[in-house]
C-alpha positions in Angstrom: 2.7 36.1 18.6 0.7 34.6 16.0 -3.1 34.6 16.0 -4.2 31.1 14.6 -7.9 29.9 14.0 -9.3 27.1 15.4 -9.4 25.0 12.4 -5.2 25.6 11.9 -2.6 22.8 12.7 0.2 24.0 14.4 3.5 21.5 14.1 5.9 22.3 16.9 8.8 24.2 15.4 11.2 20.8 16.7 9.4 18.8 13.8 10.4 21.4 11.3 13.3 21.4 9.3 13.4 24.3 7.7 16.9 24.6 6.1 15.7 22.5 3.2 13.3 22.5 0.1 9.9 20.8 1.2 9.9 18.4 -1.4 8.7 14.9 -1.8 12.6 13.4 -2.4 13.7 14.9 0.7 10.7 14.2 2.8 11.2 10.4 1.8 14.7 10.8 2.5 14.1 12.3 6.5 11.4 9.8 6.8 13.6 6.8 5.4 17.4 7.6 5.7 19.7 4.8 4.0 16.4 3.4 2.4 18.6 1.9 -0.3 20.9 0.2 2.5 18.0 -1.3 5.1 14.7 -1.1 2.8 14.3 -4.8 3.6 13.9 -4.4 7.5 11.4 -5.4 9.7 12.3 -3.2 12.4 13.1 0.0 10.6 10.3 0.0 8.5 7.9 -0.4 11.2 8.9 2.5 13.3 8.5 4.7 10.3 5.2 6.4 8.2 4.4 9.0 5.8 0.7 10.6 6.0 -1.1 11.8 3.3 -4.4 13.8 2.8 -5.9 12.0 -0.7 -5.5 8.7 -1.8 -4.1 10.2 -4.9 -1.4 11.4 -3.3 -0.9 8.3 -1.0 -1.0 6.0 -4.4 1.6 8.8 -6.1 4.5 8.5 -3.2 4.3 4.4 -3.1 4.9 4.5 -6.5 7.8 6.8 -5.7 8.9 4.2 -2.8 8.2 1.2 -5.0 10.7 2.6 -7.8 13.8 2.6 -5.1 13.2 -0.8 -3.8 15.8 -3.0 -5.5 14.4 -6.2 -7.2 11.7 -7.1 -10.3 8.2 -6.0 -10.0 5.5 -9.1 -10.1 2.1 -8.0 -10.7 -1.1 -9.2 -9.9 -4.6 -8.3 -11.3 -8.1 -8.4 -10.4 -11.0 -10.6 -11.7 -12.6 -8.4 -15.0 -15.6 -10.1 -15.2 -19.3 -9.6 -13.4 -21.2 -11.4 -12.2 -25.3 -13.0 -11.9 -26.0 -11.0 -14.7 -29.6 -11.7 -16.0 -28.7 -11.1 -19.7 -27.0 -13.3 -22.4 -23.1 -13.0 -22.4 -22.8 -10.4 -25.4 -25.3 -8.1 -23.4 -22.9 -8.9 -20.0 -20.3 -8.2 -22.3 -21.3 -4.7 -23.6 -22.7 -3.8 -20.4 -19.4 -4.3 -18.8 -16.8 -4.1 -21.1 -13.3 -5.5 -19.8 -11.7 -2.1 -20.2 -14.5 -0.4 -18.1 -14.1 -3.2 -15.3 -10.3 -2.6 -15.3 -10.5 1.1 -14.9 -12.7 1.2 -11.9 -10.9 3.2 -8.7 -13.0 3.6 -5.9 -11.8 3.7 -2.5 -11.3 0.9 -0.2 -11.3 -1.6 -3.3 -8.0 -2.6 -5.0 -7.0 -1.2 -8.6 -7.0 -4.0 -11.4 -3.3 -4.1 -10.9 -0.7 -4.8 -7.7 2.3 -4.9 -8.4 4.9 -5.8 -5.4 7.9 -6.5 -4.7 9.9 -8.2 -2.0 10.6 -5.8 0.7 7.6 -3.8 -0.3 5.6 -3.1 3.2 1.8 -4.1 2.6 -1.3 -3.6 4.7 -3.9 -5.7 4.6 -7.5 -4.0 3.5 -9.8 -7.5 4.8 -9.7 -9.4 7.5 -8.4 -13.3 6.6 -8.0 -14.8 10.4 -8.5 -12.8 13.8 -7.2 -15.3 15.4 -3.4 -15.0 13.6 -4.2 -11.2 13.8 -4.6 -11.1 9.9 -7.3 -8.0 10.0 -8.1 -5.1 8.4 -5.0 -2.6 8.7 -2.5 -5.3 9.5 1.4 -4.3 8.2 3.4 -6.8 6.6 6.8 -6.9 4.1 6.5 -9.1 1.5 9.1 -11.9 1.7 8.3 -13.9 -1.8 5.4 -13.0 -4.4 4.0 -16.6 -5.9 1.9 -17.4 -8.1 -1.0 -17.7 -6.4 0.2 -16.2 -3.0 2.3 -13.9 -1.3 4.1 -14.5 1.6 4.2 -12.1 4.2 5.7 -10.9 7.4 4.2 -8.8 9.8 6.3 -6.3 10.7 3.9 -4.8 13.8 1.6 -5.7 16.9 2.0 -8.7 19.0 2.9 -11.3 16.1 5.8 -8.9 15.3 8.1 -11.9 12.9 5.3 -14.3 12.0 5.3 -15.1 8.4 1.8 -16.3 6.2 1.0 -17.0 2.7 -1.9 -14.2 1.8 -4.0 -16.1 -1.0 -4.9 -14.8 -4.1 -8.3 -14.9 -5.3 -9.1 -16.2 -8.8 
């Protein structure tokens, strides 16, 4: 019998498949089979999750998720300017230039750029109405992406169906 240290996680050898290569493609593929066919799913998408350790590697397999949903990307992007700055505009403008403002990556704030898709299973990172249940870690698959809006469907919790329109800000 193995000795293990206190600070090891043991997964139950039932969780295991050990017949194939531990890679990304086939981890997606255990965790989603027939993505391609039922991607779109309420249900099936709900019941299912990947964990990751970094961020990095969370924002590096939703890419790898976004590529195989079918449809056009639309993207989004954030506000690249600061403000109550209590210099003139050219010294706002050198203190912050747009390409500095753009490349900011800090967790728990949004990149400059979403991009989305229908189908695509968001979460929300604010809360918008308690009431509706439209907090902070709420799951949703995005039905349309609008100009100005995205409509959504939660996908989990008791208002499992519900559809909203999840404002952008200008």
């Amino acid at each position: 019998m193995k000795k293990y240290s206190e600070d090891d996680i043991v997964i139950p050898s039932q969780l295991c498949d050990t017949s194939i290569e531990n890679t990304v493609d086939n981890m997606m593929n255990s965790t989603y089979p027939k993505f391609q066919h039922i991607c779109q799913d309420p249900k099936y998408l709900s019941e299912r999750a990947i964990l990751q350790p970094t961020n990095q590697k969370v924002a590096h397999l939703n890419s790898l998720i976004f590529e195989k949903l079918p449809g056009e990307s639309v993207s989004y992007f954030s506000v690249d300017s600061a403000e109550d700055f209590g210099g003139t505009e050219a010294d706002l403008n050198s203190a912050f230039p747009i390409k500095y403002l753009n490349s900011i990556n800090i967790p728990g704030i949004p990149t400059h750029e979403l991009s989305l898709k229908v189908g695509a299973v968001v979460m929300l990172i604010r809360n918008l109405n308690q009431t509706l249940r439209l907090c902070n870690g709420t799951r949703m698959i995005v039905m349309k992406c609008l100009r100005f809006c995205v409509e959504c469907e939660m996908i989990y919790g008791s208002f499992v169906g519900t559809r909203h329109f999840i404002p952008r800000r200008e």
